[in-house]
KEKOL-652800 format. One record per atom (N, C-alpha, C): residue number from 1; residue in three letters; atom name; x, y, z. Coordinates in steps of 0.05 Angstrom, whole numbers, plus 32768, in hexadecimal, padded with zeros to 4 digits. Layout:
     n   res   atom      u      v      w
   NUM   ala     CA      X      Y      Z
...
***
This chain:
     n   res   atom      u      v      w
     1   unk      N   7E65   85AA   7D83
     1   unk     CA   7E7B   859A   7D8C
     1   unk      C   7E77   8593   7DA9
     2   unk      N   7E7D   8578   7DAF
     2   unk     CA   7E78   856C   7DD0
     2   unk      C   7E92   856A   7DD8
     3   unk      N   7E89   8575   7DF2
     3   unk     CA   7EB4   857F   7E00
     3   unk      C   7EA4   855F   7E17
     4   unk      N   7EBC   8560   7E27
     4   unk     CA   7EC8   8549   7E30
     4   unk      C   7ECE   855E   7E55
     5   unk      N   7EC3   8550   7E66
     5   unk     CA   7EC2   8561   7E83
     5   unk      C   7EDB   855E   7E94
     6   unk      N   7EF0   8549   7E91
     6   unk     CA   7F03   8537   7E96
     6   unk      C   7EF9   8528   7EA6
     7   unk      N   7EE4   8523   7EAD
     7   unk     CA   7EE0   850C   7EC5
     7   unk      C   7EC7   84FC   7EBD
     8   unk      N   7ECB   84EA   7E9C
     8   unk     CA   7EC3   84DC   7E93
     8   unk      C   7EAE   84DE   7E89
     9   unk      N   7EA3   84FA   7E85
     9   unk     CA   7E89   84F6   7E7C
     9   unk      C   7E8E   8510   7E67
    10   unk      N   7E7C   8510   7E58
    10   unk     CA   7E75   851C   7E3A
    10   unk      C   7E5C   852C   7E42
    11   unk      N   7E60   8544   7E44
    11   unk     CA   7E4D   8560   7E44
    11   unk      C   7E39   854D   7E58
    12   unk      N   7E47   854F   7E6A
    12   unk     CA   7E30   8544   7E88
    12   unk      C   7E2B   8525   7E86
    13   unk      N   7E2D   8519   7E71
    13   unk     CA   7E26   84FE   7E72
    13   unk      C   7E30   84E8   7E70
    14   unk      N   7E2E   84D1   7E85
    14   unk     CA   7E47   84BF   7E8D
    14   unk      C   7E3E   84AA   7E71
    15   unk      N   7E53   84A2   7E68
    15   unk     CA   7E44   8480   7E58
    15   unk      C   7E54   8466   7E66
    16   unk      N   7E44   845C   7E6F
    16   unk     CA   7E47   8441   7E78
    16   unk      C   7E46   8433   7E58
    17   unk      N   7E39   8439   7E41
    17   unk     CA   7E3F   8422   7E28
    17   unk      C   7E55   8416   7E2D
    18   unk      N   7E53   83FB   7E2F
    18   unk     CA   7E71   83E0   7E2C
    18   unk      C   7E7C   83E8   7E12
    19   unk      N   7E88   83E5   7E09
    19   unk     CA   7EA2   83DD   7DF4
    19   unk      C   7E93   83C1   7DE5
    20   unk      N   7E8E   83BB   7DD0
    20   unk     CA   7E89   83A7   7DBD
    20   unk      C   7E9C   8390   7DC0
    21   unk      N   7E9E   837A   7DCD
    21   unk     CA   7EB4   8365   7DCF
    21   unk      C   7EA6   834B   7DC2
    22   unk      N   7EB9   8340   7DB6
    22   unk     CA   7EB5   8325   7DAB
    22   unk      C   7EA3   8312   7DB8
    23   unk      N   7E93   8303   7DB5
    23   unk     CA   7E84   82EC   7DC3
    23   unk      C   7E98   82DD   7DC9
    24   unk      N   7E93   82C6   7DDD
    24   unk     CA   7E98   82B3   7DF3
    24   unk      C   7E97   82A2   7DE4
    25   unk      N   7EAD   828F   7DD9
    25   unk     CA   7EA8   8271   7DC1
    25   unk      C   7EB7   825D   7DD3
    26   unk      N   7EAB   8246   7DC4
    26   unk     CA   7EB2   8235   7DD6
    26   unk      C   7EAE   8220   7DB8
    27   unk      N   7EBA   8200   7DBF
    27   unk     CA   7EB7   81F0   7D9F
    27   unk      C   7EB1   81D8   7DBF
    28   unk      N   7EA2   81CB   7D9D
    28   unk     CA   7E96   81AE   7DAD
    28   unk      C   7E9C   81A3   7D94
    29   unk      N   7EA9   818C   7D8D
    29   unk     CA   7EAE   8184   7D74
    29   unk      C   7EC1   8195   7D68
    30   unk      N   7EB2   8196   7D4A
    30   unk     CA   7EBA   81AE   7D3B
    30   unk      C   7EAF   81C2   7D3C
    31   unk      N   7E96   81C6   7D47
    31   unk     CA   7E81   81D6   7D4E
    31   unk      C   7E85   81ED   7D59
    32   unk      N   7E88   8208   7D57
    32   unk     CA   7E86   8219   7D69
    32   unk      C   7E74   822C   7D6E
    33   unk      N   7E76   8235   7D89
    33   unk     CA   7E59   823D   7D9B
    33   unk      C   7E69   8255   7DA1
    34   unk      N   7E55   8267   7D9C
    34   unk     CA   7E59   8281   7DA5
    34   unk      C   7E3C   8286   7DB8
    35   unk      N   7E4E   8297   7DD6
    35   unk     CA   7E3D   82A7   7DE2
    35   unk      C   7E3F   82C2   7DE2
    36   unk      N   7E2B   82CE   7DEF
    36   unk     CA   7E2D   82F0   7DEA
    36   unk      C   7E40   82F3   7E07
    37   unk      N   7E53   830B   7DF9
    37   unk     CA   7E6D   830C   7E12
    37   unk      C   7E5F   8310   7E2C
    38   unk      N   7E50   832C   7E25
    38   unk     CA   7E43   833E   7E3D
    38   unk      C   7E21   8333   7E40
    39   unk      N   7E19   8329   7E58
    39   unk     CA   7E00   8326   7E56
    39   unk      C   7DF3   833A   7E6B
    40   unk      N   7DD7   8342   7E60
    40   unk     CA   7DC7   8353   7E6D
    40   unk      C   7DC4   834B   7E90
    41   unk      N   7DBD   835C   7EA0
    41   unk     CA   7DC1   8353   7EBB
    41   unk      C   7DA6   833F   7EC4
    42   unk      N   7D98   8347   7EB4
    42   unk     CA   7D81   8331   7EC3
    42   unk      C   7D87   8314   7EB6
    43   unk      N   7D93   8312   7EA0
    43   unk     CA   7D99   82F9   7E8F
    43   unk      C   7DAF   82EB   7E9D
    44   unk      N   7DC6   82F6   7EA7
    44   unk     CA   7DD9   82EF   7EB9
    44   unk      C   7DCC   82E1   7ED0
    45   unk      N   7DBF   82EE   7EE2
    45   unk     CA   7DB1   82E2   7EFA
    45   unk      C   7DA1   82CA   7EF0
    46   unk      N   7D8E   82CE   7EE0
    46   unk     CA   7D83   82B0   7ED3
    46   unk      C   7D97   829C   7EC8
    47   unk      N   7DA8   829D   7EBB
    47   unk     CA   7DBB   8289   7EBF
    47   unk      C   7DC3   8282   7ED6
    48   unk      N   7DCF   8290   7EE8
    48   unk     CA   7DE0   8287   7F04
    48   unk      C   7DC3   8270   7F09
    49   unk      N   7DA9   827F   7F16
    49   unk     CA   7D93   8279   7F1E
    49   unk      C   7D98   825A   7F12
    50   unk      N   7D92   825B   7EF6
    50   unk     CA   7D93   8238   7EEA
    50   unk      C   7DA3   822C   7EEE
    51   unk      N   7DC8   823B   7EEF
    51   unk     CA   7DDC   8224   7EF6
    51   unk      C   7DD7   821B   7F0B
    52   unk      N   7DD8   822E   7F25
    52   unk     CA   7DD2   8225   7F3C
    52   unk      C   7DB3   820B   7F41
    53   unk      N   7DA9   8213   7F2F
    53   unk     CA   7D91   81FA   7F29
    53   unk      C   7DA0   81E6   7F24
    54   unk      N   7DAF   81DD   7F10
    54   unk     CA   7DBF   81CB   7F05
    54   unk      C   7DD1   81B9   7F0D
    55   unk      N   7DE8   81CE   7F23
    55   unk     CA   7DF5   81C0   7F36
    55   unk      C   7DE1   81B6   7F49
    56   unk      N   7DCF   81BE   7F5C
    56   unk     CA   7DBA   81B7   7F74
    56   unk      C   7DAE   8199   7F69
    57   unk      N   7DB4   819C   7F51
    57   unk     CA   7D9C   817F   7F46
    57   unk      C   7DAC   8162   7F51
    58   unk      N   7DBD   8163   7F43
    58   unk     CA   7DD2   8147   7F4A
    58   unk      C   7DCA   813B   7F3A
    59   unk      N   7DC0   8123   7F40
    59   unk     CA   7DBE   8106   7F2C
    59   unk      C   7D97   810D   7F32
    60   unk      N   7D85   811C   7F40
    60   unk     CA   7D72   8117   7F48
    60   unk      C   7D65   8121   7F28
    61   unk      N   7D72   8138   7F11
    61   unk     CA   7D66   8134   7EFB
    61   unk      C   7D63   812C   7EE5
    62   unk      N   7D4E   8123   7EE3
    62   unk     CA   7D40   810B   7EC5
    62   unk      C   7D50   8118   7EB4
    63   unk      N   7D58   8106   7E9E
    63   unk     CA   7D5E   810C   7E7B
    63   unk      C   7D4D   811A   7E72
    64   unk      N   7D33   8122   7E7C
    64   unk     CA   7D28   813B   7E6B
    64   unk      C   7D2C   8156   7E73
    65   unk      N   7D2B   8153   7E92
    65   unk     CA   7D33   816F   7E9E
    65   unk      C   7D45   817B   7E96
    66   unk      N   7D55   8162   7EA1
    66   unk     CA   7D7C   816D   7EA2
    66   unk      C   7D7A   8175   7E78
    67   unk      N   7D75   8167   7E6B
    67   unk     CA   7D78   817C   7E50
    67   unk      C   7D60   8191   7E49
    68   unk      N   7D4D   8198   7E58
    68   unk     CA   7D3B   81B0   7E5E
    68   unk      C   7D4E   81C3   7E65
    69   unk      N   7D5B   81BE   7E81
    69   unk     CA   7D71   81CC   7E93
    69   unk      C   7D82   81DD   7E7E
    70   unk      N   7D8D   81C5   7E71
    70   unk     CA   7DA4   81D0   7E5C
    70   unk      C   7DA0   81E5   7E4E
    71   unk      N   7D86   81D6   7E37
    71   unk     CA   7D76   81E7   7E28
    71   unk      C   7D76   8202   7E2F
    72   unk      N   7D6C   8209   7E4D
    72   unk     CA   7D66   8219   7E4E
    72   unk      C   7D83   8230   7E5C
    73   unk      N   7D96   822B   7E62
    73   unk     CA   7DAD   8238   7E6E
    73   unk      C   7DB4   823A   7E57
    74   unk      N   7DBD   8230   7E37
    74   unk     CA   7DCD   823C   7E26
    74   unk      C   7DBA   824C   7E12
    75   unk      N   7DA4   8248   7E12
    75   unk     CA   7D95   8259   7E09
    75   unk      C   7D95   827F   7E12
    76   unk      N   7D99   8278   7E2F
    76   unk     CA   7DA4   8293   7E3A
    76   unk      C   7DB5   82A0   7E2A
    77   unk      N   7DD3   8290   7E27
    77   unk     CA   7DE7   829B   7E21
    77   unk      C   7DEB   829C   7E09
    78   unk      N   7DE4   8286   7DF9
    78   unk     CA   7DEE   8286   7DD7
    78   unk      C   7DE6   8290   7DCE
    79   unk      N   7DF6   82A3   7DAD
    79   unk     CA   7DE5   82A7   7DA1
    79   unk      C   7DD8   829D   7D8E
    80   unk      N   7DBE   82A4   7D82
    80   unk     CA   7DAB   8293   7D78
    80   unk      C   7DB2   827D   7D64
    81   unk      N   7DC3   827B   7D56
    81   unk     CA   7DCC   826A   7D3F
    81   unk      C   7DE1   8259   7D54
    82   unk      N   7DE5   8265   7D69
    82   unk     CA   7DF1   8249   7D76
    82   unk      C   7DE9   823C   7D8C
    83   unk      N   7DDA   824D   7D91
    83   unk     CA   7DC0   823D   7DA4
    83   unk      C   7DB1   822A   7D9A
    84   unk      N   7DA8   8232   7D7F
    84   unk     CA   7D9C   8215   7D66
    84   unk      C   7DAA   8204   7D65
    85   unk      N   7DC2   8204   7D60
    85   unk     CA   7DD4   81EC   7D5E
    85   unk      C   7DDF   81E2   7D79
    86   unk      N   7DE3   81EC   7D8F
    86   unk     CA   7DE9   81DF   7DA5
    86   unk      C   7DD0   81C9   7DAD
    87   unk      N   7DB3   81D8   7DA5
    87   unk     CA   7D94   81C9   7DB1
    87   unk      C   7D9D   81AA   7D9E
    88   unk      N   7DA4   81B8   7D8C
    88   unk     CA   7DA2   819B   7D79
    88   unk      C   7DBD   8189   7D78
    89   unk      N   7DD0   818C   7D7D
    89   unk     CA   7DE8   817B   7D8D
    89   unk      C   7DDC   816D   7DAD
    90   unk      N   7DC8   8180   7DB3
    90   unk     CA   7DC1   8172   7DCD
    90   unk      C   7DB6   8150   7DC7
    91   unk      N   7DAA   814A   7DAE
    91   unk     CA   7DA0   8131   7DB0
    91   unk      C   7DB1   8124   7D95
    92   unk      N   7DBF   8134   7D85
    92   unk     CA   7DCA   8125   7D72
    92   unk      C   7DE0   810B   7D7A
    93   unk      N   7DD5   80FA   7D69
    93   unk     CA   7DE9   80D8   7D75
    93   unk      C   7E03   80E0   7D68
    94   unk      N   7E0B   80EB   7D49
    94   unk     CA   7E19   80EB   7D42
    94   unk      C   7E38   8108   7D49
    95   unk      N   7E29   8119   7D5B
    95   unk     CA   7E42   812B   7D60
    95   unk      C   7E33   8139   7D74
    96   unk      N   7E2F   8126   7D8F
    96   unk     CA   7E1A   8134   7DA6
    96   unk      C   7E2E   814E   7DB5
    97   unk      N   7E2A   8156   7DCA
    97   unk     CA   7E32   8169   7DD2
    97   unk      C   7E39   8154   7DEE
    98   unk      N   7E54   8147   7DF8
    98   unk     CA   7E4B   813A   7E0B
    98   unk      C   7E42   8140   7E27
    99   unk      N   7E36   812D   7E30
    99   unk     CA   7E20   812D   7E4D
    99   unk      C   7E39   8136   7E5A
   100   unk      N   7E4C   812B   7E5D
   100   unk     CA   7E64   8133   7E75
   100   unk      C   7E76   8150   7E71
   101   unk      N   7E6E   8158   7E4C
   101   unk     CA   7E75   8173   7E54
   101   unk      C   7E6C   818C   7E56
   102   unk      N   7E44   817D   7E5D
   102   unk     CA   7E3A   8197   7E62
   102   unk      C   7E39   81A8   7E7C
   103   unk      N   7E3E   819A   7E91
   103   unk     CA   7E48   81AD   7EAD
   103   unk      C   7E62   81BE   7EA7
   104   unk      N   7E73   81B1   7E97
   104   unk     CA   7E92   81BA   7E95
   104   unk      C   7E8D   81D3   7E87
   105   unk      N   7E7C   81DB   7E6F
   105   unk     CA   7E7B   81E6   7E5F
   105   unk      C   7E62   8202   7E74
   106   unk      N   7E52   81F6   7E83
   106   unk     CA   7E48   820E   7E92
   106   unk      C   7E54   8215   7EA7
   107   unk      N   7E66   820B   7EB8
   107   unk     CA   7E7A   820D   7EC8
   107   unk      C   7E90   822E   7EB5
   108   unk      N   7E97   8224   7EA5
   108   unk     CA   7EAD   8232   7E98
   108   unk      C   7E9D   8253   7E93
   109   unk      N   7E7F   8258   7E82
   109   unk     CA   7E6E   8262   7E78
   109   unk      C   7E68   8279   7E95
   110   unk      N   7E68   8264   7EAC
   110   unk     CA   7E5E   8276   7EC3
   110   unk      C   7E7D   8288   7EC6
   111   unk      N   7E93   827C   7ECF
   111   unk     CA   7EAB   8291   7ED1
   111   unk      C   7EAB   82A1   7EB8
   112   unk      N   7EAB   8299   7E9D
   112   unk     CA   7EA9   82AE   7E91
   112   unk      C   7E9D   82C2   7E9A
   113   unk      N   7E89   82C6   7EA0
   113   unk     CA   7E79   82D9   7EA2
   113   unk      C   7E78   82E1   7EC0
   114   unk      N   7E85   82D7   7ED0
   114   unk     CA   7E7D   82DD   7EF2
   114   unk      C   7EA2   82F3   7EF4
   115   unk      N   7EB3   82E2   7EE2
   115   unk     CA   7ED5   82EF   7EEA
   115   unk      C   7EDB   82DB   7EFE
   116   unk      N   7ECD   82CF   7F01
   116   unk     CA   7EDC   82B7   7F1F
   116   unk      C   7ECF   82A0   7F1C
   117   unk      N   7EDE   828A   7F21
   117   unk     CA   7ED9   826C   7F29
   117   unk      C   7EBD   8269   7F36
   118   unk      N   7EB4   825A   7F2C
   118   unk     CA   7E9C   8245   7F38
   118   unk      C   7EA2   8233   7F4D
   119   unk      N   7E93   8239   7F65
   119   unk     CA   7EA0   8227   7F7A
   119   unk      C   7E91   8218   7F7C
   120   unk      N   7E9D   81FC   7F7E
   120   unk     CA   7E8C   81E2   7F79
   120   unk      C   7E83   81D2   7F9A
   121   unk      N   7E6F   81D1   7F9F
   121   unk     CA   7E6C   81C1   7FB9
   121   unk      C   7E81   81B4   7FC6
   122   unk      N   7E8C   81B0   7FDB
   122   unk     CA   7E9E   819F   7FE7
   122   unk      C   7E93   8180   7FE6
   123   unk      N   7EAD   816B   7FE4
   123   unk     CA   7EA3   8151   7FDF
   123   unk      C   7E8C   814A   7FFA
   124   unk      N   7E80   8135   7FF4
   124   unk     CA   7E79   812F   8010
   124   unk      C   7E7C   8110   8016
   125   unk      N   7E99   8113   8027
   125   unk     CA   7EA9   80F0   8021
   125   unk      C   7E94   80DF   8035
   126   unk      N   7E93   80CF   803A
   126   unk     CA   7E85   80B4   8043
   126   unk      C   7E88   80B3   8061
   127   unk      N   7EA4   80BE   8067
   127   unk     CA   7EAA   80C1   8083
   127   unk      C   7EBA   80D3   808B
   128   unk      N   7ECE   80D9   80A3
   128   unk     CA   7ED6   80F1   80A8
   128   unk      C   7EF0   80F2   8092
   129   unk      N   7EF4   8111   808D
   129   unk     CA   7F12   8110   8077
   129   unk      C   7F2B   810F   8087
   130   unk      N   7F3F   810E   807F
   130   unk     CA   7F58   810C   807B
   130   unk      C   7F61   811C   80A4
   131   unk      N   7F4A   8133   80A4
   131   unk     CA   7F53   813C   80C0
   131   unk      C   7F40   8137   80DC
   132   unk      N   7F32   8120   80D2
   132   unk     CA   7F25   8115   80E3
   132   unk      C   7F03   8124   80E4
   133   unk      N   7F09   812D   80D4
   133   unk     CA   7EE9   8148   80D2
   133   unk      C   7ED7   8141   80BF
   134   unk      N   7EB3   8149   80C0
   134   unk     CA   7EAA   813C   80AA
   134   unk      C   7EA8   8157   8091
   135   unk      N   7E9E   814D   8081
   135   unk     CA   7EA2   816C   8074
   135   unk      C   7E93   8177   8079
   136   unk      N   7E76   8175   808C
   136   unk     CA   7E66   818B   808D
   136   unk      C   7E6E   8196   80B1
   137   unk      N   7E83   818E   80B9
   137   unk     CA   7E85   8193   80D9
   137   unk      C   7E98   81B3   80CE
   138   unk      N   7EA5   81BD   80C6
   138   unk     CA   7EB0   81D9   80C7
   138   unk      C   7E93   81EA   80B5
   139   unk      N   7E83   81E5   80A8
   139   unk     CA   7E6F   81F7   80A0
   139   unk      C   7E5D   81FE   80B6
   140   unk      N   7E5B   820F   80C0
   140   unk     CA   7E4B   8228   80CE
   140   unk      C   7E28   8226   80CA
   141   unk      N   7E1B   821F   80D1
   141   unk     CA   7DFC   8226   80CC
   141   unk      C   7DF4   824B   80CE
   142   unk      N   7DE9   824C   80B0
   142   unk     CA   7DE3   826A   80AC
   142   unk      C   7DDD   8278   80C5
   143   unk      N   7DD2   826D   80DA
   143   unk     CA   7DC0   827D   80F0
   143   unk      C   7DD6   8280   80FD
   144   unk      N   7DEA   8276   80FC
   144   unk     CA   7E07   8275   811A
   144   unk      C   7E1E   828B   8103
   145   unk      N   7E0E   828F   80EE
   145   unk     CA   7E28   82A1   80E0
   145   unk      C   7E20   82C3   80E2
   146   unk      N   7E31   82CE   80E8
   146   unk     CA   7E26   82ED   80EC
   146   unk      C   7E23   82FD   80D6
   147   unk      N   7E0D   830D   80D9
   147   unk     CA   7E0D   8315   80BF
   147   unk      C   7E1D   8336   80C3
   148   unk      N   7E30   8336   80A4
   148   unk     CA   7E42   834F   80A3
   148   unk      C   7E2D   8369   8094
   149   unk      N   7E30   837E   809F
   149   unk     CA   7E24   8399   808F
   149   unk      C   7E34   83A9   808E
   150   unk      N   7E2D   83B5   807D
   150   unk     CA   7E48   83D2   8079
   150   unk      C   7E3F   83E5   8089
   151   unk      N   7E4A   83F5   8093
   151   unk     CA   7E47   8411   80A2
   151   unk      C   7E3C   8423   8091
   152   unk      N   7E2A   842B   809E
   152   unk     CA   7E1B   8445   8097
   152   unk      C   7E27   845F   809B
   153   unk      N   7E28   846A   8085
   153   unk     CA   7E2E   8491   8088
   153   unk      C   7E1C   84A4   809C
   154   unk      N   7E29   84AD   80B2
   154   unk     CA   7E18   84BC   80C1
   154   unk      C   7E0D   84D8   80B0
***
């Protein structure tokens, strides 16, 4: 019989095992897409890594990339029977997956999984805004910003 220490651990040993939770669904059509709730930590960072690819692109990537790009960010997350069917909504005429809601749909995918909002670039208006400023005059250049460290234990 395994006794219990009160301070969370079982005959010396902690378990970090998660709890089993439902996948992450989402519908395009009628269609629905399931992702895996919890993703592994190196799989996490390779997604951010590609979103952050994705937003950085703008209009500069081709129709093959930008659905390479795709291809390859829900492949991360879905699971396999709906990663097949999302690849193949990617080019279907008759119930595509649309172009305008695939940022929306990795936008949403990243807070799932981050607990917090995706912060989206600031506009960059044509001339100064509303307070006479341009938008890049209050941003700081990294070298003029100090860098913070935590204190060390003597």
């Amino acid at each position: 019989m395994t006794q219990g220490n009160g301070d969370g651990t079982l005959d010396g040993i902690r378990d970090f095992t998660p709890e089993v939770a439902a996948p992450i669904r989402f519908r395009v059509w009628d269609d629905v897409y399931e992702a895996a709730r919890e993703l592994p930590a190196g799989t996490l960072m390779d997604f951010i890594a590609l979103a952050d690819r994705f937003r950085g692109s703008g209009t500069e990537t081709d129709g093959g990339q930008a659905v390479g790009l795709f291809t390859e960010l829900f492949d991360l997350v879905l699971l396999p029977a709906s990663a097949e069917l999302f690849r193949l909504r990617l080019r279907d005429l008759q119930k595509p997956v649309p172009t305008s809601k695939l940022p929306e749909i990795v936008t949403w995918l990243f807070e799932e999984y981050s607990g917090r909002p995706l912060e989206q670039p600031p506009p960059s208006p044509d001339g100064p805004g509303p307070d006479g400023t341009s938008s890049t005059a209050a941003a700081p250049s990294p070298a003029s910003t100090p860098a913070v460290s935590a204190p060390t234990a003597s």
